[in-house]
VEXVEX-419202 format. One line per 8 residues: for each residue x negated, y, z of C-alpha. Coordinates in Angstrom, 3 decimals, always signed. Layout:
! residues N
X/Y/Z ~ ...
END
This chain:
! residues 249
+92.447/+39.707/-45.941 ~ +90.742/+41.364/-42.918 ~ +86.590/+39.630/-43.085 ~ +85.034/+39.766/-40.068 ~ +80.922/+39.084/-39.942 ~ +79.079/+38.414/-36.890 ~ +75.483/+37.834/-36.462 ~ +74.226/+34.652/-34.403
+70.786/+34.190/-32.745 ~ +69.097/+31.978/-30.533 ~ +66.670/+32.596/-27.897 ~ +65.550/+36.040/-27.852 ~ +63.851/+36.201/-24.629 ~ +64.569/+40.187/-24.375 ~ +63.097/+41.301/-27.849 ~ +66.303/+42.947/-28.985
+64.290/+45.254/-31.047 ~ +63.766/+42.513/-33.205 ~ +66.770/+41.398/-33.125 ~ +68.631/+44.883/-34.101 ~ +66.185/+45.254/-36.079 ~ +67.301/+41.826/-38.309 ~ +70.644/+42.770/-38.869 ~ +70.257/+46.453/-39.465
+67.945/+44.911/-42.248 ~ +70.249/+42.241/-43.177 ~ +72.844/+45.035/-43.806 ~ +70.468/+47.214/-46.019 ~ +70.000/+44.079/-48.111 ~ +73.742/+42.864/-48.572 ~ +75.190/+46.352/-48.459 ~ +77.610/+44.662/-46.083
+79.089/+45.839/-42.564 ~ +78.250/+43.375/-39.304 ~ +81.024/+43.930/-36.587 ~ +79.378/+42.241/-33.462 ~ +76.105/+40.024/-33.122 ~ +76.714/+37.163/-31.218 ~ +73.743/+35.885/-28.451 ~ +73.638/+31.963/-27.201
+71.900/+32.585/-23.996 ~ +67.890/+33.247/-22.877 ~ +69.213/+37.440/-23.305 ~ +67.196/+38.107/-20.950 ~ +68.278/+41.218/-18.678 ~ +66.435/+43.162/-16.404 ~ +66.798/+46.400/-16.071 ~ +63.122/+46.920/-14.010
+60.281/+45.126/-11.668 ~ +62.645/+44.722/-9.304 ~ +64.914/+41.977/-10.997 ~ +62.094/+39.551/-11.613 ~ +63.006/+38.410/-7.922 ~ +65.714/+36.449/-9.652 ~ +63.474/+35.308/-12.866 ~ +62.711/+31.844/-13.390
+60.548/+31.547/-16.599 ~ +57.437/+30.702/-17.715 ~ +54.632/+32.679/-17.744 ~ +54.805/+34.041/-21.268 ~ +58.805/+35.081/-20.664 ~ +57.758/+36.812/-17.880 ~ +58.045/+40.441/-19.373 ~ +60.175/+43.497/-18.759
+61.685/+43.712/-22.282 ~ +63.111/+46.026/-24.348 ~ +66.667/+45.922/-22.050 ~ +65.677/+48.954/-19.641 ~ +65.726/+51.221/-22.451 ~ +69.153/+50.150/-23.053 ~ +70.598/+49.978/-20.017 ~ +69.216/+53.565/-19.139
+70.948/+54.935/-22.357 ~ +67.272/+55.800/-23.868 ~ +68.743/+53.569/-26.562 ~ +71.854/+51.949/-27.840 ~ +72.748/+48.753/-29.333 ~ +73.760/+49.438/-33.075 ~ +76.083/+46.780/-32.595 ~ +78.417/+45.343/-30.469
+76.786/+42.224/-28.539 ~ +78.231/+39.660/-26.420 ~ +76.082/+37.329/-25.013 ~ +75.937/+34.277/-22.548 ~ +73.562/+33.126/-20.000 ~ +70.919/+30.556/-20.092 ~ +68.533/+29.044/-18.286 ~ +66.158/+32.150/-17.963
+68.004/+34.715/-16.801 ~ +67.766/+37.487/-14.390 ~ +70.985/+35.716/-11.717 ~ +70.458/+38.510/-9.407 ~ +71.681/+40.817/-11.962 ~ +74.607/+38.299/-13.395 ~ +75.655/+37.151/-10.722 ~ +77.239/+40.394/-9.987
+78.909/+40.165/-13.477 ~ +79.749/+36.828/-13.082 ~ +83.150/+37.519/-14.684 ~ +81.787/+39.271/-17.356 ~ +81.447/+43.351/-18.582 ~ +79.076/+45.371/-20.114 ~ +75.694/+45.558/-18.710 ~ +75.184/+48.243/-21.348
+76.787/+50.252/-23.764 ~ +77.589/+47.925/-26.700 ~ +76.469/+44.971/-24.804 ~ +78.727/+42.888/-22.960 ~ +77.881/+39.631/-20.757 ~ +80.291/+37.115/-21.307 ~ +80.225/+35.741/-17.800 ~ +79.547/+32.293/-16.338
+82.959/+30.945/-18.474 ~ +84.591/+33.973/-20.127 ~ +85.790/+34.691/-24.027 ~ +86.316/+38.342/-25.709 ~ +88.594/+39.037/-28.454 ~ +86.770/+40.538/-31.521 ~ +88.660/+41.656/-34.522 ~ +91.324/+38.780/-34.106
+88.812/+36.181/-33.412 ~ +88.419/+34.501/-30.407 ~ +84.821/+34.408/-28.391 ~ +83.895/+31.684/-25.514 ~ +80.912/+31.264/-23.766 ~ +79.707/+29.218/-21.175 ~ +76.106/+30.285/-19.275 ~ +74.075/+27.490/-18.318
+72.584/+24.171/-19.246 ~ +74.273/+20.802/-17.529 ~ +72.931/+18.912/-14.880 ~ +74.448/+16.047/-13.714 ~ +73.720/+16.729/-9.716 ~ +74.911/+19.998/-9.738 ~ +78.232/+19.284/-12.371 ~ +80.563/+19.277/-9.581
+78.587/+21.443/-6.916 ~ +79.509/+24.830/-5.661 ~ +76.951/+27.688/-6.471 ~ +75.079/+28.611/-3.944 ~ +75.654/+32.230/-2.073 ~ +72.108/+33.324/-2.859 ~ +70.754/+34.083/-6.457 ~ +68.396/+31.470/-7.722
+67.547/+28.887/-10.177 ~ +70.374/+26.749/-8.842 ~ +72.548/+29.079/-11.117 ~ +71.115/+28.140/-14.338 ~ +73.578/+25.408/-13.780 ~ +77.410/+25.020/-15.377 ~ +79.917/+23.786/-13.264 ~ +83.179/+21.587/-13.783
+85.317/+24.409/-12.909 ~ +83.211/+26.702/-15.685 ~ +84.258/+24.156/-18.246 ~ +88.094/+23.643/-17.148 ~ +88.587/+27.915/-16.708 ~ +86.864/+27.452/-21.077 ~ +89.200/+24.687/-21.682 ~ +92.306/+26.630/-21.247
+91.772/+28.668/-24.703 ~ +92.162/+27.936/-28.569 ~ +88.576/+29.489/-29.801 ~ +87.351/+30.849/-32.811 ~ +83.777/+30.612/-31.732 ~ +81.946/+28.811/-28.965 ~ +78.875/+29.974/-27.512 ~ +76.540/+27.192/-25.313
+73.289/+27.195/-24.265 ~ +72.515/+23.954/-24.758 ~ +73.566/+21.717/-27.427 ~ +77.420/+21.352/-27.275 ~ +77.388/+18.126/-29.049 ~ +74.796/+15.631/-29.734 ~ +72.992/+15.159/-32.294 ~ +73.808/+11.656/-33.077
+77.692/+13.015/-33.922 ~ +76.742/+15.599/-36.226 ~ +77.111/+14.946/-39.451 ~ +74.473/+16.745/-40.733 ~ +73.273/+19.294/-43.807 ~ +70.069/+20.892/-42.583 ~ +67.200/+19.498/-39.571 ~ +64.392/+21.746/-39.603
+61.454/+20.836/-37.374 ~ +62.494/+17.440/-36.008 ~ +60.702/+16.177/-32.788 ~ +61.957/+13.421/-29.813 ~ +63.526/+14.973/-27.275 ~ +65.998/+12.676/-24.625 ~ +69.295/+12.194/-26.555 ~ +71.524/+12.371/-23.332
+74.666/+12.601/-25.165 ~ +76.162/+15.775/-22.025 ~ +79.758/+14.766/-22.433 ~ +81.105/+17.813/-20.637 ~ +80.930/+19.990/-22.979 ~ +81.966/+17.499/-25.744 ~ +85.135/+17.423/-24.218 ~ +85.435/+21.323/-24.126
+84.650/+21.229/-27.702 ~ +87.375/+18.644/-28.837 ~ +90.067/+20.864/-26.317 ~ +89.211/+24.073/-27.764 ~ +88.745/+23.400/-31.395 ~ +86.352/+26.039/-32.395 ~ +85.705/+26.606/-35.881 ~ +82.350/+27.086/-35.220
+79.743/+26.051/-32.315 ~ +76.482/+28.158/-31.814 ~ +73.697/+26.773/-29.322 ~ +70.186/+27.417/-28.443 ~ +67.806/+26.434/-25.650 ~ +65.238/+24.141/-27.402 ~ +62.734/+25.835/-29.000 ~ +61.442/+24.021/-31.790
+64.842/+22.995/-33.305 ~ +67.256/+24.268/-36.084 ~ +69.984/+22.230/-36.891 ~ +73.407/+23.014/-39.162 ~ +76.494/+20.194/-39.521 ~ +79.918/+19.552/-38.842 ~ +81.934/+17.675/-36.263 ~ +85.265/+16.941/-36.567
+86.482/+20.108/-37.809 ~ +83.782/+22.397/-36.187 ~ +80.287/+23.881/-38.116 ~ +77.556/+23.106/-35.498 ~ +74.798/+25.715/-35.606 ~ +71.432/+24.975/-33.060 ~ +68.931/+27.745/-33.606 ~ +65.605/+28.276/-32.540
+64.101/+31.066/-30.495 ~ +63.327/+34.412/-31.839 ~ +60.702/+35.633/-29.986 ~ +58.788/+37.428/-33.170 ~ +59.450/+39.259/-36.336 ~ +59.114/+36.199/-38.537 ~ +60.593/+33.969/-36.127 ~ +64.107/+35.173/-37.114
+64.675/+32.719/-39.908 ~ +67.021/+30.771/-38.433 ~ +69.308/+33.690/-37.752 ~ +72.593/+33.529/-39.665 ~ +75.490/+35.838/-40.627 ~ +79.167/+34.095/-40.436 ~ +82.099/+35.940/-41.967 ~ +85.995/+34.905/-40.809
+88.949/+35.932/-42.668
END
């Protein structure tokens, strides 16, 4: 049987150093091949000064990255990467990929609702986090915030596929239907339940579901028959220990 292994991380805020840097040492360690390192939004792109036009973050966030070295070719991602939007993004910059491509070599934007064959297995991701008053909204014509925003018709173009693997920004399901094997770092946060994308999870059966988006929060379980992943953010060398390798036969 063919195994395929990909790589999953949270938050990384445009330290994809790091993140390379993880796997490539993850590798060493197992003596085991990763084909593709999967991203769940808060990438981070901007290729120089001039995109932060189109960069909602806080303060802190609010850094060039390591992505212009990349983009210019100075360096290149040692593996493939798809990744989705979040809610600190560059939308200038996505916007005109909103279908999806490589904004790199070996890095590929999986668009507002898009999915990407790897190996056999099936890839969906949806950029965004949900808001009720814009759920059924058009997108504005202009970049801005307003995009950090899914839409109905996002979630109905997803809905359309079988998936191996679901990417969301924020959580997919709610907590309170997880049955679950490992909470790290409980705190109260508002447990509005986002039925949207519950439904896209119960039409697309993915065997797994990888999310992101708040912070201080790692989280493993099941749902029906779907492994739930939340991770945290990665936004420093040790901060990468809620990173995970999958492998799919």
């Amino acid at each position: 049987l063919m195994v395929t292994r990909f790589g999953v991380v949270g938050d990384i805020h445009g330290n994809l150093d790091l993140m390379y840097k993880f796997f490539i040492d993850w590798e060493r360690k197992h003596k085991k091949n990763i084909h593709a390192i999967l991203q769940v939004g808060d990438f981070q792109v901007l290729r120089d000064e001039k995109d932060f036009q189109h960069l909602y973050v806080p303060p802190k966030y609010a850094w060039l990255s390591d992505f212009p070295d990349y983009f210019s070719g100075l360096k290149k991602a040692p593996f493939l990467t798809l990744f989705i939007g979040g809610n600190h993004e560059s939308w200038g910059f996505l916007n005109d990929h909103k279908d999806g491509g490589f904004l790199a070599p070996n890095i590929y934007f999986l668009g507002r609702a898009g999915t990407l064959e790897v190996r056999d297995k099936k890839i969906g991701g949806l950029t965004g986090i949900y808001s009720p008053k814009h759920y059924e909204s058009d997108f504005p014509s202009i970049s801005c915030y307003n995009h950090a925003y899914y839409r109905k018709s996002d979630l109905e173009k997803l809905s359309r596929n079988k998936l191996d693997i679901l990417l969301t920004h924020d959580w997919a399901v709610p907590k309170a239907l997880i049955d679950i094997s490992l909470e790290v770092n409980p705190f109260i946060f508002d447990e509005n339940l986002n039925p949207p994308t519950l439904n896209l999870v119960n039409k697309v059966s993915p065997s797994y579901v990888f999310s992101g988006h708040r912070h201080a929060f790692f989280l493993e379980g099941s749902y029906n028959e779907s492994r739930i992943t939340y991770l945290q953010s990665h936004t420093s060398e040790r901060s990468f220990n809620s990173a995970t390798v999958i492998e799919l036969e």
